[in-house]
C-alpha positions in Angstrom: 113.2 88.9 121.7 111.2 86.6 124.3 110.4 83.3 123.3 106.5 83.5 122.2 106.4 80.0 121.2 108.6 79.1 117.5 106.7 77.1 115.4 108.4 74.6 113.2 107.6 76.0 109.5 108.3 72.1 108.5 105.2 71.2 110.6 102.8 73.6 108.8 103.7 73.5 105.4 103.0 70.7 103.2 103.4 70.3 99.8 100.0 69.9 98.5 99.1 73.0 101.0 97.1 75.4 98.4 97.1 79.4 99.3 93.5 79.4 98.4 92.5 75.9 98.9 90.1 77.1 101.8 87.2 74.1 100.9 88.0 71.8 103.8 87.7 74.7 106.4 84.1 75.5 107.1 82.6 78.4 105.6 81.3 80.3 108.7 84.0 79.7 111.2 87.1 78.1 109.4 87.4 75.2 111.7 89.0 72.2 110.4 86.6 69.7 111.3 84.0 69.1 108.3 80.8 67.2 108.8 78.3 69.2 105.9 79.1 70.5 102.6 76.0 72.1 100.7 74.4 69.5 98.6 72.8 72.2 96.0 76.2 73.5 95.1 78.9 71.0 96.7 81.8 74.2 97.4 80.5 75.3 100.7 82.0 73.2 103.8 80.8 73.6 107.4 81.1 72.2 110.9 77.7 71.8 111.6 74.1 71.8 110.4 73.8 75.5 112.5 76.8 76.8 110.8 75.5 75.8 107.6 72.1 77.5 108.3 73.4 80.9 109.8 76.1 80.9 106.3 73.2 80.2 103.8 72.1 84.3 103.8 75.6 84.8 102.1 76.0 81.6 100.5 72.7 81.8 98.7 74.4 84.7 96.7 77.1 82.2 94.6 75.4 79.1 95.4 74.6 77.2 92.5 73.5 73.4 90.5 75.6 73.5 88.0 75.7 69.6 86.6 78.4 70.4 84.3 80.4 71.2 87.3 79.6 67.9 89.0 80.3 66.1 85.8 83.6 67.6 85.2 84.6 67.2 88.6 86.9 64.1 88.3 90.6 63.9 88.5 91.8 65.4 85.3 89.4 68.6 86.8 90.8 68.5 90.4 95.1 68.3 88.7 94.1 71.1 86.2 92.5 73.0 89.5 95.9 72.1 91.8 97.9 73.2 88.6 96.5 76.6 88.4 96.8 77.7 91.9 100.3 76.1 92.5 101.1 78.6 89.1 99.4 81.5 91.4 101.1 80.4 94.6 104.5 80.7 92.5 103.7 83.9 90.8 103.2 85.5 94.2 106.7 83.6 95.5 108.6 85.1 92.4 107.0 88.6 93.4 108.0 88.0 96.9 111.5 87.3 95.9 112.1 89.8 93.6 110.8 92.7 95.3 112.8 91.4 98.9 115.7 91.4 97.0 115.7 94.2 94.7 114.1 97.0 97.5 113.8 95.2 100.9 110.4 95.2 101.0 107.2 93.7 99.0 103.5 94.5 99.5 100.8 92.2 98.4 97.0 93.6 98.2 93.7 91.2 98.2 96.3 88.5 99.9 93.3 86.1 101.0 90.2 87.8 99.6 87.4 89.4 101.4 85.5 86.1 102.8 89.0 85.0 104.5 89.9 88.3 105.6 86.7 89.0 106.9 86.9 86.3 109.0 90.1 86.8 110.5 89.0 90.1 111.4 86.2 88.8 113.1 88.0 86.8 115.5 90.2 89.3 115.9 87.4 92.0 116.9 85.8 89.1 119.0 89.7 88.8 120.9 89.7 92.5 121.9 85.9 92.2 123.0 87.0 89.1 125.1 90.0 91.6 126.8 92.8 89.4 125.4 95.0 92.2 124.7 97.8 93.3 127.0 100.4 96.0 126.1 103.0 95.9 123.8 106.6 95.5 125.4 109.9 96.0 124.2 113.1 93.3 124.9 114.0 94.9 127.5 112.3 95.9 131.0 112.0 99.9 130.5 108.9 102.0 130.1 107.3 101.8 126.4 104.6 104.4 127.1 106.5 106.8 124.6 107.8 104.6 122.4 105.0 102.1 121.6 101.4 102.7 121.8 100.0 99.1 121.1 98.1 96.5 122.9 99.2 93.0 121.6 97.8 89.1 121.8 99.9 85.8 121.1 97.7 83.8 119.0 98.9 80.0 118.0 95.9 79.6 116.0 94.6 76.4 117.9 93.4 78.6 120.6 89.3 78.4 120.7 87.4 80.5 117.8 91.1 82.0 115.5 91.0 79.4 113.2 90.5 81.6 110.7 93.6 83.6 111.8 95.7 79.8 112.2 94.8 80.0 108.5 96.0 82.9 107.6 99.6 82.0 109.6 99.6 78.9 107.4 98.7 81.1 104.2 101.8 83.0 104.5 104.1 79.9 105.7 102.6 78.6 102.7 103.9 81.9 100.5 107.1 81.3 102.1 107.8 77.9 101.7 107.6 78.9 97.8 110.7 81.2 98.1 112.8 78.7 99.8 116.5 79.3 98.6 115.8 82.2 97.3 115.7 84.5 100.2 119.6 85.4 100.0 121.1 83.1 102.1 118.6 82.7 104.9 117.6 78.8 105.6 113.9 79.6 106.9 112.8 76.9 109.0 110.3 78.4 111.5 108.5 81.8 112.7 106.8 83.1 115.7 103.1 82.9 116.8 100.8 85.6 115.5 101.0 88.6 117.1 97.6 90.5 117.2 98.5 94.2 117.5 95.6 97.1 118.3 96.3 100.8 117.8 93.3 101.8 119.7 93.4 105.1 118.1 94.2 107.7 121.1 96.7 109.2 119.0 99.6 106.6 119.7 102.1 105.0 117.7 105.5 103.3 117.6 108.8 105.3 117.2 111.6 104.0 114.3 112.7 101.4 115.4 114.5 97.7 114.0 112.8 94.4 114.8 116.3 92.5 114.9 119.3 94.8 115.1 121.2 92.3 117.1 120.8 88.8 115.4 118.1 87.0 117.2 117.1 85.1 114.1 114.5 87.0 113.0 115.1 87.3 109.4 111.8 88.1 107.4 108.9 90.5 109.0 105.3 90.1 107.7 102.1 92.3 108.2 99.1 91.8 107.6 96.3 94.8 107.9 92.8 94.5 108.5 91.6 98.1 108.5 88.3 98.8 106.6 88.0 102.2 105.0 91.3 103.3 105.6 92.5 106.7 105.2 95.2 108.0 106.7 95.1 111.4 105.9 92.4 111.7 108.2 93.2 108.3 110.5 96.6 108.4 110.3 98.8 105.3 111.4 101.4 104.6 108.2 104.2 102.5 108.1 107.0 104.6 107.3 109.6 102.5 106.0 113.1 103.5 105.9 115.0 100.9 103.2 118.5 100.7 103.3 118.4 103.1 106.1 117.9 105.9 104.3 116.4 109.1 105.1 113.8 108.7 102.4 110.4 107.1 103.7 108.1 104.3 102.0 104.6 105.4 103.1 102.4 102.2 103.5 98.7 102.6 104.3 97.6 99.9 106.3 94.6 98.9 104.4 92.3 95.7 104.6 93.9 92.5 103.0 96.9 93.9 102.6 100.6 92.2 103.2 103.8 93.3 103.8 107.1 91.8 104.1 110.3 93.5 104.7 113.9 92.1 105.8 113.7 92.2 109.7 117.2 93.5 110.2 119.2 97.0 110.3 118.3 97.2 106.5 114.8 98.1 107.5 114.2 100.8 110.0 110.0 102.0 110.9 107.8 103.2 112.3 104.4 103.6 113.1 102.4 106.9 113.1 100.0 108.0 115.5 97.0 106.3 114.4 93.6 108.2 115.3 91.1 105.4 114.7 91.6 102.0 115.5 93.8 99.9 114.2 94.6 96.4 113.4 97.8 94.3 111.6 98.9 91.1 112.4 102.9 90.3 112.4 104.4 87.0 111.9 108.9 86.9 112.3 110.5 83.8 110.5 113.4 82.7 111.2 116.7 82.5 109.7 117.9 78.5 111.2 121.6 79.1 111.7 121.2 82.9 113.1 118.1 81.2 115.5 120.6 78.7 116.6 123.1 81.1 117.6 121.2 83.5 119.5 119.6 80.3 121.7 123.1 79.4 122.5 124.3 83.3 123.4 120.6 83.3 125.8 121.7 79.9 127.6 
């Protein structure tokens, strides 16, 4: 696999990083620098006075003065708040765990909700409008017109306008942090860049296939969908999954705010079917620490 830029999971993941802690992004554009919060309601965050003004359609619609709110919001309020989505962060890590290890695989719907998701599909429609996409290659030099039919973007998350998309990257890192040690024996330590994938519905897919048959360090595969309306009797473009490498098929629908993780190795053959509308996922590899280290001593 070419080097698409490892990030260090250590640098993204902090202890105190909340999956749906989304308050200190801004509301419109999920950039990290805050400079107005709504003073009706106090939730809403944003990044400027215009932001603020073009979000206020949609935030009018949950915006609220709630006094008891403001009252209760001291530091008993805030622990009891950490407490309960640490408990959700861990109930979706034990899923994650269980479900890798049991069956291979794991699927996780509603993963950030429809305001986060919405967003990252916004800058990802706004990267296909900007012509960011190039084809989709394979690790070696040889013609993927048959094999693979998608068009593909590296995305670090602090390129201009993906912050929402850096968010979801550090959503899952977050996810996986939680199952550290418990992901057979795999020391997970860092992943790849985002990579924005476009089916642009002509019919095209990508033939079975493994992500790591030969141990480059790529231990856990994620997806992440972002189709609206799916339906794939008439649109096509599963994921047939192939567990244990078996003959038997899991069909996955690649529907909005849905995730999937699967072991990236020879345990976990797929494929993609020709999609006839278009269609978006984004994939993040993590890597196994030992296995990474090997392979970048076999590549020198």
């Amino acid at each position: 696999m070419a080097n698409q830029g490892e990030i260090p999971l250590c640098e993204l993941v902090r202890e105190d990083h909340l999956l749906e802690d989304v308050d200190a992004y801004c509301s419109l554009c999920f950039k990290k620098l805050i400079t107005v919060k709504c003073s009706r309601c106090e939730r809403a965050y944003y990044c400027s006075e215009e932001h603020q003004q073009s979000h206020w359609n949609f935030h009018r619609e949950t915006c609220d003065d709630n006094d008891s709110r403001k009252c209760g919001n001291n530091s008993a309020t805030l622990e009891l708040k950490k407490t309960s989505q640490l408990k959700t962060n861990e109930v979706l890590a034990n899923k994650v765990v269980n479900q890798l290890n049991r069956h291979g695989f794991c699927v996780i719907d509603n993963f950030l909700g429809t305001r986060c998701s919405s967003a990252v599909l916004q800058q990802v429609l706004n990267l296909h409008e900007r012509g960011v996409f190039s084809d989709g290659q394979l690790a070696r030099s040889i013609s993927v017109n048959r094999i693979r039919g998608d068009k593909v973007a590296w995305i670090g998350g602090d390129e201009s306008g993906c912050e929402a998309i850096k968010y979801l990257g550090t959503s899952v890192d977050s996810l996986i942090s939680f199952c550290k040690g418990r992901l057979g024996s795999y020391m997970i330590t860092g992943r790849t860049k985002c990579m924005v994938a476009c089916y642009p519905g002509n019919g095209l897919g990508y033939v079975r296939h493994i992500d790591n048959p030969n141990g480059d360090g790529r231990c856990v595969t994620v997806l992440y969908y972002l189709n609206r309306n799916w339906n794939s009797e008439e649109h096509g473009g599963q994921l047939w999954l192939y567990p244990n490498s078996g003959d038997t098929a899991v069909k996955i629908d690649p529907i909005f705010d849905r995730l999937l993780l699967f072991w990236s190795d020879r345990r976990n053959p797929h494929e993609v079917k020709p999609a006839y509308a278009m269609r978006y996922a984004i994939t993040l590899w993590y890597f196994d620490e030992k296995e990474r280290a090997l392979a970048s001593q076999n590549d020198t």
